[in-house]
Backbone as CSV, one residue per row, in Angstrom:
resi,resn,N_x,N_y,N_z,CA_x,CA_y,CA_z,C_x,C_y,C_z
1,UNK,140.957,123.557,121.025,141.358,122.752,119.866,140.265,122.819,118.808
2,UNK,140.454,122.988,117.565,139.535,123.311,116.384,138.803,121.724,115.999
3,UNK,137.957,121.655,115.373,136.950,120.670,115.003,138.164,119.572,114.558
4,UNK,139.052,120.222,113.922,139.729,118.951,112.510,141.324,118.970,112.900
5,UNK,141.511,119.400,114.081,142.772,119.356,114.417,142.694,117.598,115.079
6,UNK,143.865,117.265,114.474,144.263,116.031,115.267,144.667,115.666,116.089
7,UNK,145.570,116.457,116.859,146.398,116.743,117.726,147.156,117.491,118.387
8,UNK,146.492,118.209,119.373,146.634,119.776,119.410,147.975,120.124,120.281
9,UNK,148.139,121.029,120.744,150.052,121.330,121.089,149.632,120.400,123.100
10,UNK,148.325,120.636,123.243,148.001,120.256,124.749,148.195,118.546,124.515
11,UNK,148.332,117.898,123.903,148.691,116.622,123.691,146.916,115.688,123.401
12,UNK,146.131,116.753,123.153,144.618,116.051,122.983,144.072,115.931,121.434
13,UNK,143.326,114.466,121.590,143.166,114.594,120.296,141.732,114.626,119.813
14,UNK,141.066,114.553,118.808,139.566,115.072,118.306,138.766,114.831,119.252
15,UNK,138.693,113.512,119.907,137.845,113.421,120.731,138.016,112.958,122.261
16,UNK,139.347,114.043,122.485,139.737,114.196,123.968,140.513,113.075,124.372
17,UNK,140.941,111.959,123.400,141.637,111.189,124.541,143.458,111.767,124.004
18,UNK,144.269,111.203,125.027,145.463,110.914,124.593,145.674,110.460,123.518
19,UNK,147.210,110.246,123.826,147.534,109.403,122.156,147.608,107.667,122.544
20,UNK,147.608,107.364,123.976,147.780,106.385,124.536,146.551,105.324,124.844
21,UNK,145.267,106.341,124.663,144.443,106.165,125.065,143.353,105.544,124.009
22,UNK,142.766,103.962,124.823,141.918,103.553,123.323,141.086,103.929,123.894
23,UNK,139.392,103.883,122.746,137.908,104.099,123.339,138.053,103.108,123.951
24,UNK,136.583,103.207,124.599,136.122,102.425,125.123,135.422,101.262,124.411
25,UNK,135.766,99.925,124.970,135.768,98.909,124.387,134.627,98.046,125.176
26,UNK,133.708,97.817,124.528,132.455,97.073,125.467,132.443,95.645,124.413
27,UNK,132.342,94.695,125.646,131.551,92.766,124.215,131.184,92.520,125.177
28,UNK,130.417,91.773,124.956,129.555,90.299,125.013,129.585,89.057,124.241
29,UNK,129.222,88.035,125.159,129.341,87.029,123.883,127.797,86.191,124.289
30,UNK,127.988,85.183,123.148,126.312,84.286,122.943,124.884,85.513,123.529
31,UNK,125.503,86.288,122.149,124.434,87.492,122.266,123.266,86.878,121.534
32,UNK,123.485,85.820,120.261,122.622,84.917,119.930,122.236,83.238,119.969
33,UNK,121.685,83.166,120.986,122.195,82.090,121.268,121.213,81.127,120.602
34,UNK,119.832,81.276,120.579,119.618,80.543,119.874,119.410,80.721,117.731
35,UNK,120.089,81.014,117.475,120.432,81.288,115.983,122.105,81.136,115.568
36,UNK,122.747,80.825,116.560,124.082,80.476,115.909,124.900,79.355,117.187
37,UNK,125.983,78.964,116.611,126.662,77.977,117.553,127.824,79.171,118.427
38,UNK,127.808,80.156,118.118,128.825,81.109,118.481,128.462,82.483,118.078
39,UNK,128.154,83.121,119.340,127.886,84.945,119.079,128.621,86.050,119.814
40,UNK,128.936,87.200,118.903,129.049,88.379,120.108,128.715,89.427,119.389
41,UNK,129.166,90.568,120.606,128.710,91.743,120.257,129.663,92.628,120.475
42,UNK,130.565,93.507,119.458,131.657,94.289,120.039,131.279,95.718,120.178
43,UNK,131.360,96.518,120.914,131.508,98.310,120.619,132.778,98.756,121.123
44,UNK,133.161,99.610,120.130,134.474,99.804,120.224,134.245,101.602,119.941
45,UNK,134.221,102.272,120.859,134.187,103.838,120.504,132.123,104.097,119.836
46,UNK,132.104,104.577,118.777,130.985,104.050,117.689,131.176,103.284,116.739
47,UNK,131.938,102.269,116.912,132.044,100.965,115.835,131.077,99.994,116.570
48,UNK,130.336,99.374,115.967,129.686,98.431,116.588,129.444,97.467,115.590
49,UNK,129.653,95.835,116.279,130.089,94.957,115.180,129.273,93.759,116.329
50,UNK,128.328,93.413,115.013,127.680,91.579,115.563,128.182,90.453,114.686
51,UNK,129.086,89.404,115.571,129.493,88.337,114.783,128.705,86.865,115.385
52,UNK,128.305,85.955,114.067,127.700,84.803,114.790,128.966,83.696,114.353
53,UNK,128.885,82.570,114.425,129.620,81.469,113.930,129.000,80.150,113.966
54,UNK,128.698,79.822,112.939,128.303,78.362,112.722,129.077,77.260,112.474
55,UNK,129.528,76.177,113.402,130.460,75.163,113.344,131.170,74.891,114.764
56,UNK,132.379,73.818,114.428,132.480,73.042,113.244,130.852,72.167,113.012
57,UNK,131.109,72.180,111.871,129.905,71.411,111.328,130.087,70.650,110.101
58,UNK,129.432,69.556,109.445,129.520,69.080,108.556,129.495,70.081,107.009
59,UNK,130.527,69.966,106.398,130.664,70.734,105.510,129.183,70.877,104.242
60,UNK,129.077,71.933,103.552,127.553,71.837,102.304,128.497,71.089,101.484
61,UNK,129.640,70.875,101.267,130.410,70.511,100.212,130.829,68.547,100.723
62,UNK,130.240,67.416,100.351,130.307,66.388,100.767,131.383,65.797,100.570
63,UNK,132.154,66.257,98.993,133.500,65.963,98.813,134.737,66.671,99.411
64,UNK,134.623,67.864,100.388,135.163,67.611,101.179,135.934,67.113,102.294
65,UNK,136.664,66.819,101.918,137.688,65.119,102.799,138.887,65.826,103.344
66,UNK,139.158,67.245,103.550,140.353,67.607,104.384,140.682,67.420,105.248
67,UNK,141.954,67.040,106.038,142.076,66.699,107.102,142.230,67.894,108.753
68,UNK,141.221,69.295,108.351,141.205,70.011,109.098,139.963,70.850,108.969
69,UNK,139.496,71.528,109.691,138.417,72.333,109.497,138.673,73.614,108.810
70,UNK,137.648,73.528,107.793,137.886,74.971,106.724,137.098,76.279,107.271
71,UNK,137.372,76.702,107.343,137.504,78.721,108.184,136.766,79.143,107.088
72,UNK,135.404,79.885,106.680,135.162,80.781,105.631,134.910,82.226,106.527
73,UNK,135.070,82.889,106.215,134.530,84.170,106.733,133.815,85.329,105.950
74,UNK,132.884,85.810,106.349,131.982,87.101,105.694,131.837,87.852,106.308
75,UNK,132.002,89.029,105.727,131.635,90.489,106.588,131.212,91.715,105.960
76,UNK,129.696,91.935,106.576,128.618,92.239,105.517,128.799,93.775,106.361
77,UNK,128.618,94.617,105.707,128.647,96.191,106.093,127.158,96.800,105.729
78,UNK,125.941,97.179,106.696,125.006,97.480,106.941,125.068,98.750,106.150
79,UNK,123.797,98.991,105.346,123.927,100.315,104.380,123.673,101.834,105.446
80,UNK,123.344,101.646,106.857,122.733,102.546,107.340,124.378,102.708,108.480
81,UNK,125.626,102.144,108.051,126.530,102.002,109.184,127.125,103.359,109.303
82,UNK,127.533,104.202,108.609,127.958,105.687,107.955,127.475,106.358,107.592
83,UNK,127.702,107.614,107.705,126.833,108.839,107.436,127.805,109.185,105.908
84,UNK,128.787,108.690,105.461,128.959,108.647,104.250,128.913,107.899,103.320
85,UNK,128.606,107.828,102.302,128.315,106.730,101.373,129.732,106.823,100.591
86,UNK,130.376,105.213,100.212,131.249,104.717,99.692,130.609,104.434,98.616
87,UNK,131.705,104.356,97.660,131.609,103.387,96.366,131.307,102.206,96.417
88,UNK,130.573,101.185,96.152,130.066,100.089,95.961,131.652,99.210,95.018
89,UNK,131.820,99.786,94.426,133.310,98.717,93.951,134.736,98.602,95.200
90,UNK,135.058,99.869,95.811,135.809,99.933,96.931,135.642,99.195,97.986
91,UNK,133.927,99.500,98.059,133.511,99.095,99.170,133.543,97.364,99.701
92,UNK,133.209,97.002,98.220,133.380,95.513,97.825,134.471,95.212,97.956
93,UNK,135.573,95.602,97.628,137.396,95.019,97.283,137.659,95.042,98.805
94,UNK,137.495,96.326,99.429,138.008,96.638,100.505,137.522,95.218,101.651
95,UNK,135.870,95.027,101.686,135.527,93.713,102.460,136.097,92.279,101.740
96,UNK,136.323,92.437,100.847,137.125,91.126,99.848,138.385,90.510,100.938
97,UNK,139.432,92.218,101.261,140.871,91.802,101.559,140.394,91.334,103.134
98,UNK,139.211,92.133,103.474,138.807,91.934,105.175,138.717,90.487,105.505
99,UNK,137.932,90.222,104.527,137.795,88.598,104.737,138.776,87.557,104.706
100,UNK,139.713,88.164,103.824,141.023,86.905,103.812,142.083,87.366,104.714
101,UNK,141.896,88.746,105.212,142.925,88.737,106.688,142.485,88.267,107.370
102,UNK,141.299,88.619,107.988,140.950,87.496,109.354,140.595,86.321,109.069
103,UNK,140.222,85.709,107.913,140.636,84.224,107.914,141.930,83.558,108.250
104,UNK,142.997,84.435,107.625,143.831,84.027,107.426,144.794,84.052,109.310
105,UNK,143.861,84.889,110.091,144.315,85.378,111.491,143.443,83.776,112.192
106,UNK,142.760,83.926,112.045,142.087,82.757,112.544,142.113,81.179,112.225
107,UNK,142.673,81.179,110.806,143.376,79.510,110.649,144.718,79.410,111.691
108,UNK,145.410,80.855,111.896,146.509,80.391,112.421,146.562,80.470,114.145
109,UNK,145.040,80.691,114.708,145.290,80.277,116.215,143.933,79.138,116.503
110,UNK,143.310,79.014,115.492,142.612,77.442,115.508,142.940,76.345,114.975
111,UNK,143.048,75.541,116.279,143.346,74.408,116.094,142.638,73.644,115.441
112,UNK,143.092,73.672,113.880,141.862,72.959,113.132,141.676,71.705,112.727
113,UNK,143.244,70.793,113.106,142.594,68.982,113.099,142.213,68.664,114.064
114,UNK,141.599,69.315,115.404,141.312,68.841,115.773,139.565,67.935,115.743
115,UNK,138.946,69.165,114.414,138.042,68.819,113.422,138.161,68.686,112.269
116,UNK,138.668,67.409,111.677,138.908,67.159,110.346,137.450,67.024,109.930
117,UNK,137.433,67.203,108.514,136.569,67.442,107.576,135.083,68.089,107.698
118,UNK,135.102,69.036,108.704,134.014,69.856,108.852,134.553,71.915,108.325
119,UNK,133.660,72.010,108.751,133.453,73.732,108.040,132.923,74.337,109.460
120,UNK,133.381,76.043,109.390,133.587,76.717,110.729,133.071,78.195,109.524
121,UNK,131.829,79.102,109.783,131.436,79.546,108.950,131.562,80.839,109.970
122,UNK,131.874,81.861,109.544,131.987,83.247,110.717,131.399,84.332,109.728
123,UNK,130.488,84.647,110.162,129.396,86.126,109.340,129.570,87.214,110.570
124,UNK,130.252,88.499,109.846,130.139,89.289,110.835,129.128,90.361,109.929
125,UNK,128.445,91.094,110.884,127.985,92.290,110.533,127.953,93.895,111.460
126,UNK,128.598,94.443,110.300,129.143,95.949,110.626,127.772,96.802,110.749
127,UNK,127.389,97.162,111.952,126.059,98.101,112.035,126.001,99.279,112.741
128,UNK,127.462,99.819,112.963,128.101,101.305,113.071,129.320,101.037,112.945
129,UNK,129.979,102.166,111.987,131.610,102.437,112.070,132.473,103.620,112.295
130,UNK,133.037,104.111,112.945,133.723,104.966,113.153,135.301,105.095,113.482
131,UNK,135.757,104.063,112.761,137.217,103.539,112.508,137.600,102.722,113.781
132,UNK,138.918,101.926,112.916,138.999,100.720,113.579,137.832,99.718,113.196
133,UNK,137.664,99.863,111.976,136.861,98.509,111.734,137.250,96.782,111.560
134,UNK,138.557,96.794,110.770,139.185,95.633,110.754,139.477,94.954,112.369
135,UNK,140.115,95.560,113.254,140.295,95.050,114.224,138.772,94.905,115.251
136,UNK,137.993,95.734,114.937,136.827,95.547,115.889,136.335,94.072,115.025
137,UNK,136.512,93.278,113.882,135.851,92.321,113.115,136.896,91.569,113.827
138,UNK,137.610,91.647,113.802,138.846,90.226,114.178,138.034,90.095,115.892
139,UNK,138.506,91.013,116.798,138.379,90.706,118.207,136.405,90.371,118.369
140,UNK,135.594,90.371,117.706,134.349,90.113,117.585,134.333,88.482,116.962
141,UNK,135.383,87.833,116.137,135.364,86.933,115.582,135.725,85.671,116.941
142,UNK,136.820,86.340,116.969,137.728,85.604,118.340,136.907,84.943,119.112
143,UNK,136.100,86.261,119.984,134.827,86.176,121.076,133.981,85.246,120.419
144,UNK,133.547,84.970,119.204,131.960,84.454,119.058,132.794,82.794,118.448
145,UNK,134.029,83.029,118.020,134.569,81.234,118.342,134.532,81.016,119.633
146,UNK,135.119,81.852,120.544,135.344,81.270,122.180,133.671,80.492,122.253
147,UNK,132.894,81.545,122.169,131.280,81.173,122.302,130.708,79.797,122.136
148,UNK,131.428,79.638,120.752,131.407,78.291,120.099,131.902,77.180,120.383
149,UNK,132.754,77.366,121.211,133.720,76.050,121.644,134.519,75.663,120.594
150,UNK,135.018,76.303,119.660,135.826,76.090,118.720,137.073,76.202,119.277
151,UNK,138.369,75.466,119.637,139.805,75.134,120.210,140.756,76.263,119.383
152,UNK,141.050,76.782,120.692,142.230,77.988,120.154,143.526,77.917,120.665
153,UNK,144.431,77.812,120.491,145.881,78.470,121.050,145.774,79.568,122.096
154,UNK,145.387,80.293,121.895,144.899,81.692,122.528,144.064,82.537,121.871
155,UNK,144.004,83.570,122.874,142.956,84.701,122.093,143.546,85.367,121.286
156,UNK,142.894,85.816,120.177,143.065,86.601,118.774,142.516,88.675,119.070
157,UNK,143.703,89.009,118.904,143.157,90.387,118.973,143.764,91.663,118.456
158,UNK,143.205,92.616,118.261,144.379,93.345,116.902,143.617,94.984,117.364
159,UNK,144.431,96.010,117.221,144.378,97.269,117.059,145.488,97.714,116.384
160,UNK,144.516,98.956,115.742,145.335,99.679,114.612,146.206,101.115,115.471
161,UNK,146.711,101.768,114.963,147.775,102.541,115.481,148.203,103.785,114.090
162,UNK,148.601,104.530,114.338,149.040,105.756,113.732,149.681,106.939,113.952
163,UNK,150.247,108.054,113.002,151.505,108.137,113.369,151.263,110.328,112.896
164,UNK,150.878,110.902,113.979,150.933,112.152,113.534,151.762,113.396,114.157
165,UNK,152.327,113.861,113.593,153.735,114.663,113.595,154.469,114.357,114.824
166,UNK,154.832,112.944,113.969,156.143,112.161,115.279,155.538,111.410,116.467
167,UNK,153.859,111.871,116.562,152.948,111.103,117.501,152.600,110.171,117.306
168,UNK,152.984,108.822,118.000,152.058,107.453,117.875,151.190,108.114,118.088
169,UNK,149.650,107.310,117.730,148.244,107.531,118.466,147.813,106.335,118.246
170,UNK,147.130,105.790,119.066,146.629,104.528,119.371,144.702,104.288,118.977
171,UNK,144.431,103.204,118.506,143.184,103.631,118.114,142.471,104.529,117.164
172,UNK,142.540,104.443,116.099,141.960,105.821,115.760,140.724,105.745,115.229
173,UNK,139.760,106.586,115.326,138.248,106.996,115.184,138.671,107.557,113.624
174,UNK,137.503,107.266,112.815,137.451,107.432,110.961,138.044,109.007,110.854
175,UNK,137.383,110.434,111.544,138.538,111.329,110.978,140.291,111.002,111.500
176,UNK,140.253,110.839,112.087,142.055,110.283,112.474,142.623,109.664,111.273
177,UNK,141.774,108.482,110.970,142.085,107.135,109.554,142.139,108.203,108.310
178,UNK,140.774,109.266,108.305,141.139,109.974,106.936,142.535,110.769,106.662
179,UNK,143.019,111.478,107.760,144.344,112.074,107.800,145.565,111.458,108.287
180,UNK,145.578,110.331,108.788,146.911,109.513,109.569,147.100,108.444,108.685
181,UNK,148.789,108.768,108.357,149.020,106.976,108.512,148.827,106.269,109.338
182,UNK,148.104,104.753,108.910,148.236,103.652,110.353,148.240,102.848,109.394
183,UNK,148.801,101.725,110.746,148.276,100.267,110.384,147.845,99.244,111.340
184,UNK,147.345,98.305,111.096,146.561,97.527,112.564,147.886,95.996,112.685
185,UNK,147.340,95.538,113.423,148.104,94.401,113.652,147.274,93.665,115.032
186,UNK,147.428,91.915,114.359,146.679,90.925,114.911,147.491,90.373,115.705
187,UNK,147.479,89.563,117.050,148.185,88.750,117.849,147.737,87.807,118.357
188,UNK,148.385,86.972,118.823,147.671,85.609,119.251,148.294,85.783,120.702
189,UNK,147.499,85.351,121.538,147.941,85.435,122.907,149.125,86.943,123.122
190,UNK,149.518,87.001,124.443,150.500,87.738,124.961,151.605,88.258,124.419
191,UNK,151.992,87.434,122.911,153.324,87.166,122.435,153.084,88.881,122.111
192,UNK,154.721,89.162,121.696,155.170,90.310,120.706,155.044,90.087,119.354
193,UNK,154.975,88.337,119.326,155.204,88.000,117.777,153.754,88.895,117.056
194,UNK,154.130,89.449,115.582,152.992,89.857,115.042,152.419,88.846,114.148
195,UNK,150.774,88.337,114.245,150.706,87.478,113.273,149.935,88.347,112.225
196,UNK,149.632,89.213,111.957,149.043,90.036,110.987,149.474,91.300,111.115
197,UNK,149.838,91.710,109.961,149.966,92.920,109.490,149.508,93.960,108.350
198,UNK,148.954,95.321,108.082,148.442,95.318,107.525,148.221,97.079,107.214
199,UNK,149.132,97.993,106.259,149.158,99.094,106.223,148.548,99.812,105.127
200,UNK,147.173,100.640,105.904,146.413,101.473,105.114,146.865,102.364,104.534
201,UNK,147.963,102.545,104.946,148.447,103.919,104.057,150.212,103.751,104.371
202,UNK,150.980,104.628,103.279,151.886,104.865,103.499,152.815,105.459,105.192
203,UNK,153.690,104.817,105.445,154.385,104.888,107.030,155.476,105.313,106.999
204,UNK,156.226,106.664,107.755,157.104,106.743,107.603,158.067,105.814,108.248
205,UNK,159.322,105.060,107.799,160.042,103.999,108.142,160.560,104.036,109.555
206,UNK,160.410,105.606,109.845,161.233,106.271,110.990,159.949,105.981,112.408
207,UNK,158.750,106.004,111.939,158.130,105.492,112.918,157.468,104.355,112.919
208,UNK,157.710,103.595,112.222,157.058,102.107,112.382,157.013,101.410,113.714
209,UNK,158.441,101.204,114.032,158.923,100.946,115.473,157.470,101.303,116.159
210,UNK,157.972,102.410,117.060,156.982,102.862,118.088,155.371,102.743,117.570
211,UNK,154.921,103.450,116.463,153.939,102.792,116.061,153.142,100.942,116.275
212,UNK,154.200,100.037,115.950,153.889,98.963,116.025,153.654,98.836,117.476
213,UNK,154.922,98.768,118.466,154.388,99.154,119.736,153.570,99.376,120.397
214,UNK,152.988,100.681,119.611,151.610,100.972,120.182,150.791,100.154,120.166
215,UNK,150.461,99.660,118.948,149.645,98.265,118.290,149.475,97.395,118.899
216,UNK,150.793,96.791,119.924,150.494,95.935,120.137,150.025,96.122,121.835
217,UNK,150.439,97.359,122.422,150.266,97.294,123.662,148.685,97.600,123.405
218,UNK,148.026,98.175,122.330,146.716,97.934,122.549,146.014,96.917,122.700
219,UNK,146.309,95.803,121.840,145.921,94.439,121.825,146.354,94.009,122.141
220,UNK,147.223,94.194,122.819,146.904,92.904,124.710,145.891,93.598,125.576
221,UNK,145.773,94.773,125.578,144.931,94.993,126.229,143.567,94.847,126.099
222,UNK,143.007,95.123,125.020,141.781,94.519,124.804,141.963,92.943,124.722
223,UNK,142.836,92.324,124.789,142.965,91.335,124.996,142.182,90.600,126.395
224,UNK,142.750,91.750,127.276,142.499,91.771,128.609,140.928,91.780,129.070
225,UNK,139.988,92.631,128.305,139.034,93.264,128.010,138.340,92.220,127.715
226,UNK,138.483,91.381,126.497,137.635,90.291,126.474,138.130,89.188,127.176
227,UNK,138.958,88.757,127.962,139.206,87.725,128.709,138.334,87.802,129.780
228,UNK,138.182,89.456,130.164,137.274,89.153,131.466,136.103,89.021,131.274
229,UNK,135.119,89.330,130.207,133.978,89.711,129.491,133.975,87.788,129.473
230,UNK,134.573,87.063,128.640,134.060,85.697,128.784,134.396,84.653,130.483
231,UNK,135.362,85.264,130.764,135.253,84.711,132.240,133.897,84.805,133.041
232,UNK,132.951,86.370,132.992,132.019,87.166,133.042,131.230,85.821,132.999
233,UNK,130.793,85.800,131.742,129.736,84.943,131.232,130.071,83.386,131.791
234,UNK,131.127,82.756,131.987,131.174,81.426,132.256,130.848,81.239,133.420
235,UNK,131.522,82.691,134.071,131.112,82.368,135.839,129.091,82.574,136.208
236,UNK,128.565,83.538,135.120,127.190,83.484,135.239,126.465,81.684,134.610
237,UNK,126.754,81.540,133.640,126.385,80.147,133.512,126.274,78.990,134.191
238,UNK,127.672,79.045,135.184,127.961,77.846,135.978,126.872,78.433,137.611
239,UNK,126.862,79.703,137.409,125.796,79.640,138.684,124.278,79.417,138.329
240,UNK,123.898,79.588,137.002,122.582,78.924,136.569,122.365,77.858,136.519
241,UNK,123.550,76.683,136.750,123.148,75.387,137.138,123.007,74.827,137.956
């Protein structure tokens, strides 16, 4: 198979897996423990993503009187994360929309009266990427609320998916993203329901279906992935006491 082929007639793709097949997915969580109320650490293929979370906490804003906890989110992209350099205006818009999807993924599986009038602050930082960045920020966010003790519905988790000559492919690494349509999609617990959606590029209508599919059978599975990763850690804690 040639350097830039995507998907060769043997069913392999750039970097040997299936089309079924995600990287490998490594976290941790309260990777910082003493500098935030909530940490982790995701690697996802060569994406590697550190999220902390501060809260709930008393809001900087005193006139604040809502009757739920306000979600901000940031997600800062390390200048040394790519071996290509982006535009600084793209680069900006593009983390703009990042931030109000996974806010917007995360107001809707935190339970947020259950802290009225405090603030829940989530800083992620991107310090390798090699596609699949949006979803490696969401399932890094998830983990470092669990960390936090911040009240969820369920776990939050999302992979992207794409679609080359009639092939779902699951996961895709940045050359895949430069030549494939995809799109990612967020879930809350087990459900089929999609709570985020979100298409980088044009899809043909004819494969959305199976595409989405794919999407989602990925994220349950990493779903799976970090369920055991914090079970991991709770069961080490409770034997340190």
């Amino acid at each position: 198979m040639s350097r830039h082929e995507i998907y060769s007639p043997e069913g392999l793709r750039t970097d040997g897996r299936r089309w079924n097949e995600i990287r490998n997915f490594d976290c941790k969580i309260n990777t910082h423990p003493t500098s935030a109320d909530g940490s982790s650490y995701v690697e996802w293929g060569h994406t590697k993503v550190v999220c902390t979370v501060d809260g709930p906490r008393e809001p900087d804003n005193r006139q604040n009187t809502t009757d739920r906890a306000v979600i901000s989110v940031n997600v800062n992209v390390a200048s040394f994360s790519t071996e290509t350099r982006i535009k600084r205006q793209r680069n900006d818009k593009r983390l703009a929309e990042m931030n109000i999807l996974i806010r917007q993924l995360l107001e809707e599986a935190v339970l947020t009266k259950l802290n009225p009038r405090t603030q829940i602050a989530v800083n992620i930082t991107v310090i390798a990427q090699d596609g699949g960045l949006l979803p490696a920020c969401i399932n890094a966010a998830c983990l470092a609320m669990i960390d936090a003790g911040v009240p969820l519905t369920d776990y939050v988790s999302a992979c992207s998916s794409g679609v080359y000559s009639n092939n779902a492919l699951i996961d895709l690494n940045t050359l895949e993203e430069q030549d494939v349509p995809f799109l990612t999609v967020g879930v809350i617990g087990k459900s089929d329901k999609i709570s985020m959606l979100t298409l980088e590029t044009q899809l043909p209508m004819a494969s959305l279906e199976p595409v989405l599919a794919t999407s989602l059978s990925g994220a349950h599975a990493i779903q799976d992935i970090m369920d055991a990763a914090v079970r991991k850690h709770g069961k080490h804690r409770l034997e340190r006491k």
